[in-house]
TORDO-747307 format. One line per 3 residues: number of its first residue (from 1); their letters; for each residue y, z, x of N, C-alpha, C. Coordinates in steps of 0.05 Angstrom, whole numbers. Atoms other than C-alpha are relative to their C-alpha. Layout:
<nodes>
NUM> A> Y:Z:X:Y:Z:X:Y:Z:X  ...
</nodes>
This chain:
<nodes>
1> XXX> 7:-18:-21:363:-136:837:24:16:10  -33:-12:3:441:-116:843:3:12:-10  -13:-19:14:439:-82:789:20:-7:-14
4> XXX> -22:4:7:498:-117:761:-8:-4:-35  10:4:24:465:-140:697:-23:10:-7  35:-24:15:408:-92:651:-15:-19:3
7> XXX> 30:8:8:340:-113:640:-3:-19:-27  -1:14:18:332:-171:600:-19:9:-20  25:4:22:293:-151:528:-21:-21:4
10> XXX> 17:22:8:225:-187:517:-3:-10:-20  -8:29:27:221:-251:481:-29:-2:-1  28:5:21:166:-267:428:-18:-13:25
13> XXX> 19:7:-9:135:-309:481:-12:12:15  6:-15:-21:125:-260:532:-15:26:-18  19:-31:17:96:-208:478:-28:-9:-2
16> XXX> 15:24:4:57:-269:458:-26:1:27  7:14:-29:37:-285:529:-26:39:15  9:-24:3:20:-199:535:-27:8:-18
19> XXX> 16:-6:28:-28:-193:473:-25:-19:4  30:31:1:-72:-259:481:-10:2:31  10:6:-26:-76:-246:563:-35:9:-3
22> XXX> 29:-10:0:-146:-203:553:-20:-24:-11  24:22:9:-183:-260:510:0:-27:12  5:20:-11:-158:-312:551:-16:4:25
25> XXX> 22:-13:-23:-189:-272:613:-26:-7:-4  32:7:6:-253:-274:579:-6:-17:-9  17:39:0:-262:-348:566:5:-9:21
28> XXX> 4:10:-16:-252:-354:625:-21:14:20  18:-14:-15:-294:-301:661:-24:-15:-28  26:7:22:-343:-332:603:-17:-29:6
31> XXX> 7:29:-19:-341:-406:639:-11:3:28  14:6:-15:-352:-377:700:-18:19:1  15:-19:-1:-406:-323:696:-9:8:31
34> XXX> 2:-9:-19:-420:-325:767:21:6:12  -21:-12:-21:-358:-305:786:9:37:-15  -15:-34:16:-323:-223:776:23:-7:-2
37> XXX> -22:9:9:-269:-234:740:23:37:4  -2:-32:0:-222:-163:753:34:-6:0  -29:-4:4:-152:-137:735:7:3:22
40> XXX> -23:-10:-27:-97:-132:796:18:11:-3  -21:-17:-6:-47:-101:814:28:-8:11  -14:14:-17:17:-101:853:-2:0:30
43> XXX> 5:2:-28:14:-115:928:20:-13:4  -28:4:-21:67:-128:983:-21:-13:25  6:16:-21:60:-176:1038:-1:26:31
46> XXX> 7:-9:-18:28:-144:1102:35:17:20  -26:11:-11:94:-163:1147:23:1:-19  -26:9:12:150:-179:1094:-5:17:-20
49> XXX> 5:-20:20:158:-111:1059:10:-9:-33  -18:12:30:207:-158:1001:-23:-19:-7  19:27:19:148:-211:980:-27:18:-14
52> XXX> 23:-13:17:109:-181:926:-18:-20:-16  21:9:15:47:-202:883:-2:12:-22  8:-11:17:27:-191:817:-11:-8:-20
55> XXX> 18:21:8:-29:-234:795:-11:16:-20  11:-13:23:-57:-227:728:-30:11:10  33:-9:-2:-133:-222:757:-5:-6:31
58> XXX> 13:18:-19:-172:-230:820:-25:-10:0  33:5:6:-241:-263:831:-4:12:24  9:-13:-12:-278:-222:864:-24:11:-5
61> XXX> 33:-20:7:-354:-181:864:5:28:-10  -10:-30:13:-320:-119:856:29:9:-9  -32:-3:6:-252:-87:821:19:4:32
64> XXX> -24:8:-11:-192:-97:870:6:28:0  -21:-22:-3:-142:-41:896:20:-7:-22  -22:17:15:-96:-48:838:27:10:12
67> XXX> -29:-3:-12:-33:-25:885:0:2:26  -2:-20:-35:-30:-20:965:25:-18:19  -13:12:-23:18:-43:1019:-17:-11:22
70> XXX> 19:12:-25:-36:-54:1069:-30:-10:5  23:7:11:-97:-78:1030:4:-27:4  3:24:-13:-125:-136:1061:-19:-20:-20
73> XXX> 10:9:23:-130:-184:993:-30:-16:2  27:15:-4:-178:-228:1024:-24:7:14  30:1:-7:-228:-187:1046:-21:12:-28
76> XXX> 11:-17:25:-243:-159:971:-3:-26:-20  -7:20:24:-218:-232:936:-11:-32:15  1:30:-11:-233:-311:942:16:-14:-8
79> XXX> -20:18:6:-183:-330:893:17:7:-20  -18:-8:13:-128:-318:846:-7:-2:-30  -2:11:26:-125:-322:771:22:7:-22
82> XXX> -19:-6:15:-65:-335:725:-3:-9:-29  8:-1:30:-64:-328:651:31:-13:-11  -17:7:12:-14:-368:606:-7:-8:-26
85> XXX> -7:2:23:6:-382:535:17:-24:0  -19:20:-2:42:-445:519:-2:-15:-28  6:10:29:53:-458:441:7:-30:1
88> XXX> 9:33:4:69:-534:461:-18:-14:12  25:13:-23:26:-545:525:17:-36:0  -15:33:-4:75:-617:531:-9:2:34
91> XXX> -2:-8:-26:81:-589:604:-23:-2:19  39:0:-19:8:-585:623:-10:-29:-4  26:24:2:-36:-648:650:-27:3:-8
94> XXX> 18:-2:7:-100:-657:654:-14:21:5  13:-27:-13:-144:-597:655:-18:-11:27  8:4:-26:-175:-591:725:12:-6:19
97> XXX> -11:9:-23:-125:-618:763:25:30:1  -24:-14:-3:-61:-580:786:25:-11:-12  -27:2:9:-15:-614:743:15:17:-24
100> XXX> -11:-19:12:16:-545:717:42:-7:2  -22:10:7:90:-532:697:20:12:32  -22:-16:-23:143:-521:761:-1:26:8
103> XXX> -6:-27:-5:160:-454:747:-33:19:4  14:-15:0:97:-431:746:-30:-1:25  3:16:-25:65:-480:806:15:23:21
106> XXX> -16:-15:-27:122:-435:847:-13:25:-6  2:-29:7:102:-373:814:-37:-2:22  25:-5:-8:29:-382:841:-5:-9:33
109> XXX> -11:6:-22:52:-406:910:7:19:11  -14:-17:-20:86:-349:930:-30:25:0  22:-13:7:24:-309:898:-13:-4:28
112> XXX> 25:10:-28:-17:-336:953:6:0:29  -12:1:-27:24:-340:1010:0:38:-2  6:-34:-1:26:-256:992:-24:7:9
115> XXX> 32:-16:1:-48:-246:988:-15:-18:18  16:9:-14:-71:-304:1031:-19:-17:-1  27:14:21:-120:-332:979:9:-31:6
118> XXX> -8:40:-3:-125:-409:985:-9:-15:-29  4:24:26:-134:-431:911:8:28:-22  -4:-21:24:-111:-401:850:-7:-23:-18
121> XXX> 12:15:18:-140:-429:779:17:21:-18  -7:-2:21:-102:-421:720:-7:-7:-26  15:11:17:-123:-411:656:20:1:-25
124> XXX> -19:-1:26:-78:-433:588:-5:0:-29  1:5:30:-80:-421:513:20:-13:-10  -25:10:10:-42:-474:481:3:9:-24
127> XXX> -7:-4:22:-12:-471:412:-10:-11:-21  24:8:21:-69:-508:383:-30:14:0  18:-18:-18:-117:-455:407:-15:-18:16
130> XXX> 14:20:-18:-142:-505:456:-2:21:28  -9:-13:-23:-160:-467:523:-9:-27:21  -6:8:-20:-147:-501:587:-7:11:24
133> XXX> -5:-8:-29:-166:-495:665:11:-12:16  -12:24:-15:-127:-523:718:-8:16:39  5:1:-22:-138:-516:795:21:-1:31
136> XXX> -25:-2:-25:-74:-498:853:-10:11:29  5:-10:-26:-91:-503:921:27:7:7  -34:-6:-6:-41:-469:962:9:-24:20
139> XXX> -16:23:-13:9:-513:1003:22:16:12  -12:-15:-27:36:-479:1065:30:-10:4  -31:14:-3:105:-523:1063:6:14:-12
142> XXX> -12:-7:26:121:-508:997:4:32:2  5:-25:4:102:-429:1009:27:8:28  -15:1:-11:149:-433:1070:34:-6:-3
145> XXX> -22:4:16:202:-462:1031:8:22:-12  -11:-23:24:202:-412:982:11:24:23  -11:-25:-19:212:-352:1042:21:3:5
148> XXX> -16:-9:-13:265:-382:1068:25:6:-26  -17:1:10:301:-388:1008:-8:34:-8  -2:-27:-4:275:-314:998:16:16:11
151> XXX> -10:-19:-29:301:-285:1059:26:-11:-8  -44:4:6:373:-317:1040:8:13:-26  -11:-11:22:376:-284:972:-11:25:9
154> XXX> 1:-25:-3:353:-222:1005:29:10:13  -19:-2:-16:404:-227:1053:35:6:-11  -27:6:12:458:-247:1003:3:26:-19
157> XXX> -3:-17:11:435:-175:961:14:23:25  -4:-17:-13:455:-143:1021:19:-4:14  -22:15:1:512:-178:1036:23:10:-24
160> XXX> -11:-3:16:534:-160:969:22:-27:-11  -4:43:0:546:-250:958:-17:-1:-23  4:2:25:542:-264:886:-17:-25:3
163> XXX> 12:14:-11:496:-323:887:17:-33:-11  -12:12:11:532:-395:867:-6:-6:-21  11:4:30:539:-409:792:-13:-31:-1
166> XXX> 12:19:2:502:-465:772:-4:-8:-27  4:1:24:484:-503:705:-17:5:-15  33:-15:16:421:-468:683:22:17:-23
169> XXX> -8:-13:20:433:-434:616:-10:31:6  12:-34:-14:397:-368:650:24:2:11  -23:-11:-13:454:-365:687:30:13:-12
172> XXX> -14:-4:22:508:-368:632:-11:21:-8  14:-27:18:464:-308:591:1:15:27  -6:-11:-12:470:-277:651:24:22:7
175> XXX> -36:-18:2:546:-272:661:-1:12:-19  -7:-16:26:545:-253:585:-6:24:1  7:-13:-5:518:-202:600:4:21:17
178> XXX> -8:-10:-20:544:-171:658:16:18:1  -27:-11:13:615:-146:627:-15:4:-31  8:6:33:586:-127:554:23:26:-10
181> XXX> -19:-13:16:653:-82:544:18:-19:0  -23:27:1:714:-127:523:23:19:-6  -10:-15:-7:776:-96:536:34:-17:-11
184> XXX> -15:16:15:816:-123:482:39:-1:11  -29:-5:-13:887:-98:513:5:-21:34  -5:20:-28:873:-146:583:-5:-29:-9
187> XXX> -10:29:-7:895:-213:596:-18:-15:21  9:6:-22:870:-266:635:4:-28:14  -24:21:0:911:-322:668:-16:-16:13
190> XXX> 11:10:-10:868:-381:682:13:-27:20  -9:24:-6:875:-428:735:7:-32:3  -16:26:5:906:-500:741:-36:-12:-5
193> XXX> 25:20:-2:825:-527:762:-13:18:-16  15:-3:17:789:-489:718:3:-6:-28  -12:12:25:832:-498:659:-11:-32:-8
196> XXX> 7:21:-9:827:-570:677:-25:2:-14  32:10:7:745:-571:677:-6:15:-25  11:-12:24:738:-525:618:20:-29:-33
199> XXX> -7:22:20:779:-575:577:-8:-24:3  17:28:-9:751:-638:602:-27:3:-14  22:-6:7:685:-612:596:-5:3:-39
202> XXX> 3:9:24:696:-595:520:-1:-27:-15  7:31:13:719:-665:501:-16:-18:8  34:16:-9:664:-691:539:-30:7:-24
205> XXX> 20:-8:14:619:-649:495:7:-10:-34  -5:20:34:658:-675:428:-4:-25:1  7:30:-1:652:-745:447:-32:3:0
208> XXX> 29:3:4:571:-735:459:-2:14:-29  16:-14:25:562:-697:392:11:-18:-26  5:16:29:590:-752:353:-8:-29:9
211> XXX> 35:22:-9:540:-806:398:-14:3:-18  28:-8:2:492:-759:379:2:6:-38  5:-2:31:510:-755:303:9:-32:-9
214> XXX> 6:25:10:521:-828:299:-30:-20:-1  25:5:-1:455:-843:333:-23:9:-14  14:-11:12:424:-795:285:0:-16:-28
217> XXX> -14:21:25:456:-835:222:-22:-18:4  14:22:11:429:-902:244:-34:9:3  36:-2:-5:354:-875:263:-5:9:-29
220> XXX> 17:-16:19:347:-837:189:12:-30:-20  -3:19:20:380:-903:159:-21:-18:5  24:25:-20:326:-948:204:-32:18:-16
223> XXX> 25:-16:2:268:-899:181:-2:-2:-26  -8:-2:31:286:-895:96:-26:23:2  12:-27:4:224:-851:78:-23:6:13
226> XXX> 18:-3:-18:181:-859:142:0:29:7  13:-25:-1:146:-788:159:14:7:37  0:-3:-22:152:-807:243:10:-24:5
229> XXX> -9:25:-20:191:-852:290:-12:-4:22  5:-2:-25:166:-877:345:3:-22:18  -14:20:-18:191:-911:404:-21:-8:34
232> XXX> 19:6:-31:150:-954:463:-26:20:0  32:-13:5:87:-921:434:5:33:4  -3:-26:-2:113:-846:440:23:3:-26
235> XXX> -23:-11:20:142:-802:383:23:4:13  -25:5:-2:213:-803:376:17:28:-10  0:-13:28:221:-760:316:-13:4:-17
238> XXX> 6:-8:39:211:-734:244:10:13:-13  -17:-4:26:235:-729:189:-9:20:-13  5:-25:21:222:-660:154:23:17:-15
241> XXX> -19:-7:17:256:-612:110:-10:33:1  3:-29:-6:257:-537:97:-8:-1:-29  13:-1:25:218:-523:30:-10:-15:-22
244> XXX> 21:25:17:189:-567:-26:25:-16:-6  -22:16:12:259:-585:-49:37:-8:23  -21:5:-22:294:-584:20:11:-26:4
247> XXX> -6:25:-2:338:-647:37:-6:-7:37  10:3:-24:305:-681:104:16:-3:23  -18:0:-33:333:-675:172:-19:-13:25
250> XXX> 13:6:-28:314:-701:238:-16:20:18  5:-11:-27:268:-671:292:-5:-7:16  15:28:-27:267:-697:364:-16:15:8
253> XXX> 20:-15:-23:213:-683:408:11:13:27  -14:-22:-29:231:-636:469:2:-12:18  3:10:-25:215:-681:524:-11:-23:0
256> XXX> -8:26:-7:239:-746:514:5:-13:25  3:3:-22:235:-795:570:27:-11:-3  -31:1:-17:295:-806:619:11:-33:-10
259> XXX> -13:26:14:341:-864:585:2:-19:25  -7:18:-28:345:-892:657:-23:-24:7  33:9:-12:269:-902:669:2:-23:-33
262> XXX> 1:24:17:272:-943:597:13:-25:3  -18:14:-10:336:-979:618:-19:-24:15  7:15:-20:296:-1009:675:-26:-11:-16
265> XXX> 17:12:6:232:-1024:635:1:-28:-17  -4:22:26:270:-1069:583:17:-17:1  -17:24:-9:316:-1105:635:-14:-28:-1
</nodes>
């Protein structure tokens, strides 16, 4: 919103996520037939000209304003509707309930606290074409939360207050981003503590990568020509290869559970 860094290109999933929204719309306007399923728009909070909306659909009897500052969402809408794509769906519970993924729980939070609406229903295509509904009431803390931390990153664009770095990898692609001329003739003299943590930090990262290639060793010597590992009743791994005559490698699953929570089950 600074302006300091361009416009991130869109990634396959978000083209993905673009292309499939219309047919997922209509299995779901298909489940509920009594309801009007209708495109939206963008809309701005009544009061807080910075909190915008921009819900994939509304339910409603008739099409929606698809843009106004002073359109009063709930006298046209009853409830929200968000469209997603998710080629693993790991992230998603059970359908019906609200156990959706974080980022997207907040994303439909603030939705609501904009427009007012008290339930939004999300609907997902996973990567097994499986479709999914799930069910988010809103939650007035949480929507309160989010403001204030709003109103401090508004504050801090106007401030011209970089925001603190942190260890998200968005943040990293970020900086890269930021400077994309390199200015091969300048220098740049780092200091005593950063020096410090940037060298620490590497041999921290060489010591885990030969854990993580010793622990890889004994699991494909423990497996010989097993297909899948699996640990405390959940996959672990598998063993695949890249073409008919590929030599096999490991694959872990994405969202392995926390080594802590096992720790304690097997004291």
């Amino acid at each position: 919103m600074a302006e300091l860094v361009g416009t991130e290109p869109q990634t396959a999933a978000q083209a993905r996520g673009h292309y499939l929204e219309a047919g997922v719309a209509a299995w779901f306007a298909d489940r509920h037939p009594e309801w009007g399923v209708h495109k939206a728009g963008t809309y701005v909070h009544k009061e807080r000209g910075w909190q915008l909306a921009n819900p994939d659909r509304l339910i409603c009897e008739a099409p929606p304003p698809t843009a106004a500052e002073d359109v009063d969402v709930r006298a046209v809408a009853s409830a929200l509707l968000e469209i997603k794509t998710d080629a693993d769906g790991r992230d998603w519970g059970r359908p019906g309930t609200d156990e959706i993924p974080l980022y997207y729980m907040t994303q439909v939070q603030w939705y609501m606290d904009v427009l007012g609406l008290p339930v939004t229903y999300v609907a997902v295509l996973t990567g097994r074409l499986e479709f999914r509904e799930y069910v988010v009431d809103y939650d007035p803390a949480a929507a309160a939360e989010m403001r204030l931390r709003g109103e401090a990153f508004i504050a801090s664009l106007l401030l011209e207050e970089a925001p603190p770095l942190d260890t998200r990898k968005a943040t990293y692609e970020t900086l890269r981003r930021r400077h994309p001329m390199i200015d091969r003739e300048r220098k740049h003299l780092v200091d005593t503590s950063l020096g410090v943590e940037v060298i620490d930090a590497l041999q921290e990262l060489e010591t885990a990568q030969d854990r993580v290639t010793s622990a890889k060793s004994k699991l494909l010597a423990a497996m010989g020509t097993a297909y899948r590992a699996y640990f405390n009743g959940e996959l672990l791994a598998t063993r695949t290869a890249k073409g008919v005559n590929g030599v096999p490698y490991l694959k872990f699953e994405p969202n392995l559970p926390d080594v802590t929570d096992l720790v304690g089950a097997y004291l």
